[in-house]
DRENDO-1510 file (C-alpha; in Angstrom, 1 decimal, always signed):
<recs>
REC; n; res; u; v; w
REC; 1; UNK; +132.2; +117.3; +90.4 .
REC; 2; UNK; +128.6; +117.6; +92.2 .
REC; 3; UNK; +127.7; +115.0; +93.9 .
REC; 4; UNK; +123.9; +114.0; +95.5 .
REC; 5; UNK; +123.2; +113.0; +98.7 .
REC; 6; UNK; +120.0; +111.5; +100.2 .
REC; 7; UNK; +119.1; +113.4; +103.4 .
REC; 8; UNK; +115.8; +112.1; +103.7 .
REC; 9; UNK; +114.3; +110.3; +107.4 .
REC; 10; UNK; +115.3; +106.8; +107.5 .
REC; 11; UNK; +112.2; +104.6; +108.3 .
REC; 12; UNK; +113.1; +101.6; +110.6 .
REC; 13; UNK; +110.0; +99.1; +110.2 .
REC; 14; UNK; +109.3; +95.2; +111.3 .
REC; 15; UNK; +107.2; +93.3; +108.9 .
REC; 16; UNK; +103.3; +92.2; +111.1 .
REC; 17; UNK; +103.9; +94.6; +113.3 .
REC; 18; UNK; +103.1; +98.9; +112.5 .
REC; 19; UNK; +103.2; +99.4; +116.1 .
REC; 20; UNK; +106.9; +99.4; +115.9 .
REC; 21; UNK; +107.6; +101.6; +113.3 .
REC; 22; UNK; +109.9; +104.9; +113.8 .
REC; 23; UNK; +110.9; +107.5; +111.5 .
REC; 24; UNK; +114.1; +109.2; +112.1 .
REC; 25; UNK; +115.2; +112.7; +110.5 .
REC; 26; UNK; +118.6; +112.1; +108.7 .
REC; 27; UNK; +120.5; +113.8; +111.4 .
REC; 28; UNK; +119.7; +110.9; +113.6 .
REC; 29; UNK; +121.0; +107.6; +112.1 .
REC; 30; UNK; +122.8; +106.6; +115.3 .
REC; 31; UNK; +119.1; +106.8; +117.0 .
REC; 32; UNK; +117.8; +104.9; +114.1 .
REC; 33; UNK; +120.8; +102.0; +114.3 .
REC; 34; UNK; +119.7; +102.2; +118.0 .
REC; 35; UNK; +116.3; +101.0; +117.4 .
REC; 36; UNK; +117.1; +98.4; +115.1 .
REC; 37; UNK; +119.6; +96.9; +117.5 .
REC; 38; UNK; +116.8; +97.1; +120.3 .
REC; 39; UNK; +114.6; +95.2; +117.7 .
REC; 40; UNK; +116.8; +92.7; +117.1 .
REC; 41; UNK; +117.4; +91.9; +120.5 .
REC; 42; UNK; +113.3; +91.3; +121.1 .
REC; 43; UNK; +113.1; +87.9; +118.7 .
REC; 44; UNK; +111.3; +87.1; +116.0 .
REC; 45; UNK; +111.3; +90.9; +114.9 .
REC; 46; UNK; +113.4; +91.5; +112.2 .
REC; 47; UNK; +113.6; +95.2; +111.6 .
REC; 48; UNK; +114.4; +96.8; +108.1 .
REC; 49; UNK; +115.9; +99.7; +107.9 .
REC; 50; UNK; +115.5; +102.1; +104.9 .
REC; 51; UNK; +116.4; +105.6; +103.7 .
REC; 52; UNK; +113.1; +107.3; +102.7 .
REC; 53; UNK; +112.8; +108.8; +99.2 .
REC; 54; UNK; +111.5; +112.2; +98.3 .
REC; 55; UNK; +112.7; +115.5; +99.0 .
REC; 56; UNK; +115.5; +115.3; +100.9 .
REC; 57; UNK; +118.0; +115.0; +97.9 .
REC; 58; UNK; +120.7; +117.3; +98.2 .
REC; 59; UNK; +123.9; +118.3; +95.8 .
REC; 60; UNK; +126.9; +118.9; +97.3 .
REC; 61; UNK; +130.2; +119.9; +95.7 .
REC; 62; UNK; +129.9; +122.2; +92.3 .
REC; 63; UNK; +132.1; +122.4; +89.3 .
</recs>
């Protein structure tokens, strides 16, 4: 069975503050978990972190 994947750039952002927003292509989550543990450690930011929607679906698999 197919199966979709979401291989778009994860978006790492911090609510009051656009200065520390990243983007990170899908090949770089580790980088993205990265930031968000740096953010965390930097109180009061609370990072979120998001995949992005769009274009980056992808089926894998087949039938």
């Amino acid at each position: 069975m197919a199966e979709l994947s979401n291989r778009s750039r994860f978006h790492v952002t911090v609510r009051n503050r656009d200065d520390l927003a990243r983007h990170f292509p899908f090949t770089q989550m580790s980088a993205a978990r990265a930031c968000v543990r740096r953010c965390n450690s930097e109180p009061p930011c609370r990072p979120n972190s998001e995949p992005g929607m769009g274009a980056g679906l992808m089926m894998s698999g087949g039938g």
